[in-house]
PDB file of N, CA, C, O and CB in Angstrom:
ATOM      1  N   UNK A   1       0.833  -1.201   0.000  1.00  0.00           N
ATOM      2  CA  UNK A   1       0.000   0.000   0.000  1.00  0.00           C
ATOM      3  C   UNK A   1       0.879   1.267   0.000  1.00  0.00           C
ATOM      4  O   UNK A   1       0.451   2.251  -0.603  1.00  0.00           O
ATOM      5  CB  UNK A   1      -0.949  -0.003   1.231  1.00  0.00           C
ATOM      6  N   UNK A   2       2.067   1.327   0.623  1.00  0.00           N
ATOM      7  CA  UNK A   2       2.633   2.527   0.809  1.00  0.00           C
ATOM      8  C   UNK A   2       3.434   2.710   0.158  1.00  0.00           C
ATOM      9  O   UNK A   2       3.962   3.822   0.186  1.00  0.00           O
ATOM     10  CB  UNK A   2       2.997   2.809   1.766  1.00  0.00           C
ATOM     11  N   UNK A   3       3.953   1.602  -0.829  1.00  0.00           N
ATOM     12  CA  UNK A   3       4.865   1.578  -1.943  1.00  0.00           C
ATOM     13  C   UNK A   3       3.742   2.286  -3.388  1.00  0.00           C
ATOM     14  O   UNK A   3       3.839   3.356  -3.989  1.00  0.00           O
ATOM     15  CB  UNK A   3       5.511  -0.315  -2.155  1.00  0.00           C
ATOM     16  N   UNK A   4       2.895   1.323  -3.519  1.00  0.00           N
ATOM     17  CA  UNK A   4       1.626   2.049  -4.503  1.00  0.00           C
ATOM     18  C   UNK A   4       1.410   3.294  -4.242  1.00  0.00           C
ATOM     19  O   UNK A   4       1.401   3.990  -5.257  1.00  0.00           O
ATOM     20  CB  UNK A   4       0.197   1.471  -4.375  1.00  0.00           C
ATOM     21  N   UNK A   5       1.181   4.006  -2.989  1.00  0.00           N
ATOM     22  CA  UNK A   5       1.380   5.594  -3.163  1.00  0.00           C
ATOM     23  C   UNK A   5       2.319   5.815  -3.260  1.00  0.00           C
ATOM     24  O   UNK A   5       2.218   6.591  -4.211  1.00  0.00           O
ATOM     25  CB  UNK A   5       1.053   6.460  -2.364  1.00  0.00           C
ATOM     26  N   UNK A   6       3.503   5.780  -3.004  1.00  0.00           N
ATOM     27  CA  UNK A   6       4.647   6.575  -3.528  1.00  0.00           C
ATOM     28  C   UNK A   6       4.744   6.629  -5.434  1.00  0.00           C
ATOM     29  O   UNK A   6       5.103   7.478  -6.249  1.00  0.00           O
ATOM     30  CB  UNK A   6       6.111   5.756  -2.786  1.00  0.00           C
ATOM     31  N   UNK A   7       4.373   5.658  -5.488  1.00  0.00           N
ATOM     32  CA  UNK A   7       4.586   5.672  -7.164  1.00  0.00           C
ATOM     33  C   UNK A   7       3.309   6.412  -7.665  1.00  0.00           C
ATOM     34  O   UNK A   7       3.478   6.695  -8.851  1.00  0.00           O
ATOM     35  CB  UNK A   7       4.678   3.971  -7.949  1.00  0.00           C
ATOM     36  N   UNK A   8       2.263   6.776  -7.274  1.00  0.00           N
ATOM     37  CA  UNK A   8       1.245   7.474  -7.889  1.00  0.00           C
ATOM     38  C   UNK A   8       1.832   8.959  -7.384  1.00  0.00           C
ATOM     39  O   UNK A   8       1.720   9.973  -8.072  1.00  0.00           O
ATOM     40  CB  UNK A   8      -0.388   6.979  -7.391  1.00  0.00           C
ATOM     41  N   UNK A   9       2.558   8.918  -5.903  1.00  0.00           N
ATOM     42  CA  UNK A   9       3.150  10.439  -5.713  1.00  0.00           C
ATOM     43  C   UNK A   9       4.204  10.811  -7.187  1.00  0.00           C
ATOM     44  O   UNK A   9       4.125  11.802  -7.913  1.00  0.00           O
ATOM     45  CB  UNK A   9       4.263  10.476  -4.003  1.00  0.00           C
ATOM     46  N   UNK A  10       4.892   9.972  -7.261  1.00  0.00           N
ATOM     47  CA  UNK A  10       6.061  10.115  -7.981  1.00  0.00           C
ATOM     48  C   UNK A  10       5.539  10.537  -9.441  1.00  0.00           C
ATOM     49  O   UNK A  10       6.198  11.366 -10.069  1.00  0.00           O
ATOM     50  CB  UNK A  10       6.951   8.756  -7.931  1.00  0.00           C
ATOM     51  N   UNK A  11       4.593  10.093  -9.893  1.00  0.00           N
ATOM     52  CA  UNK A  11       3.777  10.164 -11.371  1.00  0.00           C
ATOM     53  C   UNK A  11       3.269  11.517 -11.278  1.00  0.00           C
ATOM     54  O   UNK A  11       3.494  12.335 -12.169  1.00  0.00           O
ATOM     55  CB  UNK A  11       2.418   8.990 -11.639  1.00  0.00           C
ATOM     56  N   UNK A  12       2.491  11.835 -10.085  1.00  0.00           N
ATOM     57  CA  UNK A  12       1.526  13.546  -9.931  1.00  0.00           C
ATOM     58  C   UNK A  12       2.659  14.377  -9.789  1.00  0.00           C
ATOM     59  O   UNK A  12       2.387  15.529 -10.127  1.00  0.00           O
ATOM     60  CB  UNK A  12       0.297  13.888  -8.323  1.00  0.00           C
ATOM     61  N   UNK A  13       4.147  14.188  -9.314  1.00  0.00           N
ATOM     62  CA  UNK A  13       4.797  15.163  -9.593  1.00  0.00           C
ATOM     63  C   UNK A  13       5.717  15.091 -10.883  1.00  0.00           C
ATOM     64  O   UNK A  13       6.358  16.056 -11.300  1.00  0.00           O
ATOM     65  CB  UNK A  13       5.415  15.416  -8.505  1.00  0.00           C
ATOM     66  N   UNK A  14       5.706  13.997 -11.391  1.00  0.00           N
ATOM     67  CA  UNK A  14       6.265  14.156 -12.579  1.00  0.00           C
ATOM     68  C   UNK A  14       5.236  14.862 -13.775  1.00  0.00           C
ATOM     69  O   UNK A  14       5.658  15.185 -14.885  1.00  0.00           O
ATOM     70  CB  UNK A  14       6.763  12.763 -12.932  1.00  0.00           C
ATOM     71  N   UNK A  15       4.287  14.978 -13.480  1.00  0.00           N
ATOM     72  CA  UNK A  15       2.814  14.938 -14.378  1.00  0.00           C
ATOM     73  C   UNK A  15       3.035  16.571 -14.266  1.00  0.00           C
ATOM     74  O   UNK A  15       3.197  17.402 -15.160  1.00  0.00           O
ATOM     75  CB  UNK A  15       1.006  14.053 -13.551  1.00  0.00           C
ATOM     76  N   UNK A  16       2.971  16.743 -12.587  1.00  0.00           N
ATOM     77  CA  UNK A  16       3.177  18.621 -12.873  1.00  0.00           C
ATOM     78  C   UNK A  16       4.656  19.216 -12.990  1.00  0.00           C
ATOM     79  O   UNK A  16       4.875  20.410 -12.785  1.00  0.00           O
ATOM     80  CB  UNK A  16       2.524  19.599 -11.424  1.00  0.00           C
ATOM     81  N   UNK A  17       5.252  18.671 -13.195  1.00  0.00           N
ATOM     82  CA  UNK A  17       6.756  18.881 -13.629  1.00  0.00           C
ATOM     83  C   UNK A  17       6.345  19.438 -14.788  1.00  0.00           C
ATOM     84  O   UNK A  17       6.205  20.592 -15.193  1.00  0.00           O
ATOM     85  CB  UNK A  17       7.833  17.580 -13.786  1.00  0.00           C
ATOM     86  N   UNK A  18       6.170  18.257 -15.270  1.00  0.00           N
ATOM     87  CA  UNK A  18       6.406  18.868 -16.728  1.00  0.00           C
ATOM     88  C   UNK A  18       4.913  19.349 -18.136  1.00  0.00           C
ATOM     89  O   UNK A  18       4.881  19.413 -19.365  1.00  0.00           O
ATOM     90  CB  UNK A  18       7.441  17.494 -17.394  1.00  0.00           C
ATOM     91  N   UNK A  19       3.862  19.588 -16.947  1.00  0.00           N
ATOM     92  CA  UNK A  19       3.109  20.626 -17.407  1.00  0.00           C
ATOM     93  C   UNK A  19       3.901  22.110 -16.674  1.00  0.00           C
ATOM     94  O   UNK A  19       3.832  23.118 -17.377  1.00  0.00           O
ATOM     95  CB  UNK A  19       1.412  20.303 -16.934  1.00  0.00           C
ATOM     96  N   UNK A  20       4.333  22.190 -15.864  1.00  0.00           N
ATOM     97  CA  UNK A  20       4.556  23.364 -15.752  1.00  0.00           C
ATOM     98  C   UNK A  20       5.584  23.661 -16.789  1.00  0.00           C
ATOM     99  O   UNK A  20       5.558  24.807 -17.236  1.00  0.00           O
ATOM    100  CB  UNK A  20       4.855  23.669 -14.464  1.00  0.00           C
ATOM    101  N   UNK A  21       6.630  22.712 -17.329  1.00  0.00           N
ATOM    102  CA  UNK A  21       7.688  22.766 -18.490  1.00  0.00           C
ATOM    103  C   UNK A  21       6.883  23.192 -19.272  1.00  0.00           C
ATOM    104  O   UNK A  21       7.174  24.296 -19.732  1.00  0.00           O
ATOM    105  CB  UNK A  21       8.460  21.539 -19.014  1.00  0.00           C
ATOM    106  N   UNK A  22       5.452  22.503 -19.808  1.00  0.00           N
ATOM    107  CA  UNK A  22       5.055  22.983 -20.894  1.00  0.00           C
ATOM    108  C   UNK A  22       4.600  24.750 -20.661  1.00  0.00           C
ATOM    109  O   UNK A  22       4.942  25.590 -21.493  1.00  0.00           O
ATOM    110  CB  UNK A  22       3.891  21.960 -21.355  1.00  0.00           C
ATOM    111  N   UNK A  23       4.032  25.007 -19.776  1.00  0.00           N
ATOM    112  CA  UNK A  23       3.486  26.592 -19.843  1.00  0.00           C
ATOM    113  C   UNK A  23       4.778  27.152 -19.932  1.00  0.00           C
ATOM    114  O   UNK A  23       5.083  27.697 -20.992  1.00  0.00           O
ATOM    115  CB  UNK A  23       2.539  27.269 -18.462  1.00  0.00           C
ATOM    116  N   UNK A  24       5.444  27.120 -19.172  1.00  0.00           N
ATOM    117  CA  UNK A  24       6.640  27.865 -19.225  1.00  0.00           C
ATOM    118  C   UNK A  24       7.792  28.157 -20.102  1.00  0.00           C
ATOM    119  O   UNK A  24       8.681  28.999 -19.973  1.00  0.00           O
ATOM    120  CB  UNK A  24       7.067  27.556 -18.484  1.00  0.00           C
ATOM    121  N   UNK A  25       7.456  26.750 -21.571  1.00  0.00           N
ATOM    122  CA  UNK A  25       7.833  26.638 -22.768  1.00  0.00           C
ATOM    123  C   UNK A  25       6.725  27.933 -23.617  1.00  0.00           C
ATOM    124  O   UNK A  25       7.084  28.970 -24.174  1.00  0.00           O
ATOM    125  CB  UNK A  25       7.688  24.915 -23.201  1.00  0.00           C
ATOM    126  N   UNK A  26       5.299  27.368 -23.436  1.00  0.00           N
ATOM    127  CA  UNK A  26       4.554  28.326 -24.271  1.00  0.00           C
ATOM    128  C   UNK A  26       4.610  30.176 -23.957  1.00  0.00           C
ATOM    129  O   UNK A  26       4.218  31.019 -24.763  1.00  0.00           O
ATOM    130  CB  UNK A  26       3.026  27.760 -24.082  1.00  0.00           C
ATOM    131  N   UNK A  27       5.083  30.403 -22.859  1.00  0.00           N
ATOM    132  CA  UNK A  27       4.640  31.938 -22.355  1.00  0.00           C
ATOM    133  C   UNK A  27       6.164  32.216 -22.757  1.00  0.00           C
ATOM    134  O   UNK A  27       6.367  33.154 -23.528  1.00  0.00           O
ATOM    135  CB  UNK A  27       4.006  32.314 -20.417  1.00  0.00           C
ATOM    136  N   UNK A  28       7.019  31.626 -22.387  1.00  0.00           N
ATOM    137  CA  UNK A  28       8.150  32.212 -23.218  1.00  0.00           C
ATOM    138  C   UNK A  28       8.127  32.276 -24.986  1.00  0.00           C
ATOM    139  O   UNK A  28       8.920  32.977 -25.615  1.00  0.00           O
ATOM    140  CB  UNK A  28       9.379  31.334 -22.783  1.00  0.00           C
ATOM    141  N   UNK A  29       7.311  31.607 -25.489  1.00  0.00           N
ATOM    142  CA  UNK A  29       7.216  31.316 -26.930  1.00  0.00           C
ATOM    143  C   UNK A  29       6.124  33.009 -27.351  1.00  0.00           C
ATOM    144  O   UNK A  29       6.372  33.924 -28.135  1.00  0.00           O
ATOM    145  CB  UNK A  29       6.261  29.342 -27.243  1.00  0.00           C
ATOM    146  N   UNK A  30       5.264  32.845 -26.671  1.00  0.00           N
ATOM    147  CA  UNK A  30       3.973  34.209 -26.733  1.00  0.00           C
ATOM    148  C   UNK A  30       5.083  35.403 -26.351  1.00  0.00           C
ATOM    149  O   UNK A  30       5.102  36.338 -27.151  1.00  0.00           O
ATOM    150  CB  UNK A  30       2.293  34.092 -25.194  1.00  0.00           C
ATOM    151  N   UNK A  31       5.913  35.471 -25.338  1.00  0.00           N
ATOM    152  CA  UNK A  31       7.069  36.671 -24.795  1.00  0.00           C
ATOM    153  C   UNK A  31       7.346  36.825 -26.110  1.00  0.00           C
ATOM    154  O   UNK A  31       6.973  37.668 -26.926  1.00  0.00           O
ATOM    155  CB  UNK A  31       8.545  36.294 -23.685  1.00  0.00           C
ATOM    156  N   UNK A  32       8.033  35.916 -26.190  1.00  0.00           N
ATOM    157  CA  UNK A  32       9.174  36.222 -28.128  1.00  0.00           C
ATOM    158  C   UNK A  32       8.107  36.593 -29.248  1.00  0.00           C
ATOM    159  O   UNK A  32       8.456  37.166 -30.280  1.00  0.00           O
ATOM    160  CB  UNK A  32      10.180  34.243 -29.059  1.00  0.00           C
ATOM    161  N   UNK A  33       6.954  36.281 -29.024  1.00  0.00           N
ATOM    162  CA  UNK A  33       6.174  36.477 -30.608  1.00  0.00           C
ATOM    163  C   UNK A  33       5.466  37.923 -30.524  1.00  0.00           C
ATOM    164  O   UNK A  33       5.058  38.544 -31.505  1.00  0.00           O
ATOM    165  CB  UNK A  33       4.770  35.115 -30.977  1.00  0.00           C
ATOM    166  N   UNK A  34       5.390  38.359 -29.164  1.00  0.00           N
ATOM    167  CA  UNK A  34       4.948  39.337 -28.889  1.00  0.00           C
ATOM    168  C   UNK A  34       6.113  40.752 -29.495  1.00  0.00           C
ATOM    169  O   UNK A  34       5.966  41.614 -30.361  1.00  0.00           O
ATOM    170  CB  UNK A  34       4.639  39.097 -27.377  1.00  0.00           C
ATOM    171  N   UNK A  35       7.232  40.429 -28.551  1.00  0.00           N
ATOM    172  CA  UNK A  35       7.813  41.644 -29.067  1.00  0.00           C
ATOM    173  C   UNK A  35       8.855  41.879 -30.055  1.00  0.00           C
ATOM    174  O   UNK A  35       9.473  42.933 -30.209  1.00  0.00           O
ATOM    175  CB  UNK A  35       8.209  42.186 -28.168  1.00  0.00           C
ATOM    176  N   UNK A  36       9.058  40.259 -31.036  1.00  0.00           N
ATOM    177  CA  UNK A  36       9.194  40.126 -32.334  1.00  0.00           C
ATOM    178  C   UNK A  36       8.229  40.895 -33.665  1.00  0.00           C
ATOM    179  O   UNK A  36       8.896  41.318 -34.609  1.00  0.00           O
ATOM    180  CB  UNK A  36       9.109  38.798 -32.337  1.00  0.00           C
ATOM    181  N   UNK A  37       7.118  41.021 -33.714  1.00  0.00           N
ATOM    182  CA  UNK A  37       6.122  41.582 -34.111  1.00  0.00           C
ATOM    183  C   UNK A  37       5.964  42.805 -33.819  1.00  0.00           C
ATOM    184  O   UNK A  37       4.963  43.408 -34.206  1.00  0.00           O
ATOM    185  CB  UNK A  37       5.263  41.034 -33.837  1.00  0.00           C
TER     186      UNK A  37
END
């Protein structure tokens, strides 16, 4: 049981890892297109 949560912990922070990679990929992408234009 306490091994099975750690691995669903380990997944929800890998999960928001790297959604936050993704926003933080896109708002830097919108930064550059913004004051490229």
């Amino acid at each position: 049981m306490i091994q099975k949560y750690s691995v669903s912990k380990i997944c929800a922070v890998a999960k928001t890892k790297n959604y936050l990679q993704k926003t933080k990929n896109n708002a830097s992408l919108i930064f550059f297109w913004r004051f490229s234009f």
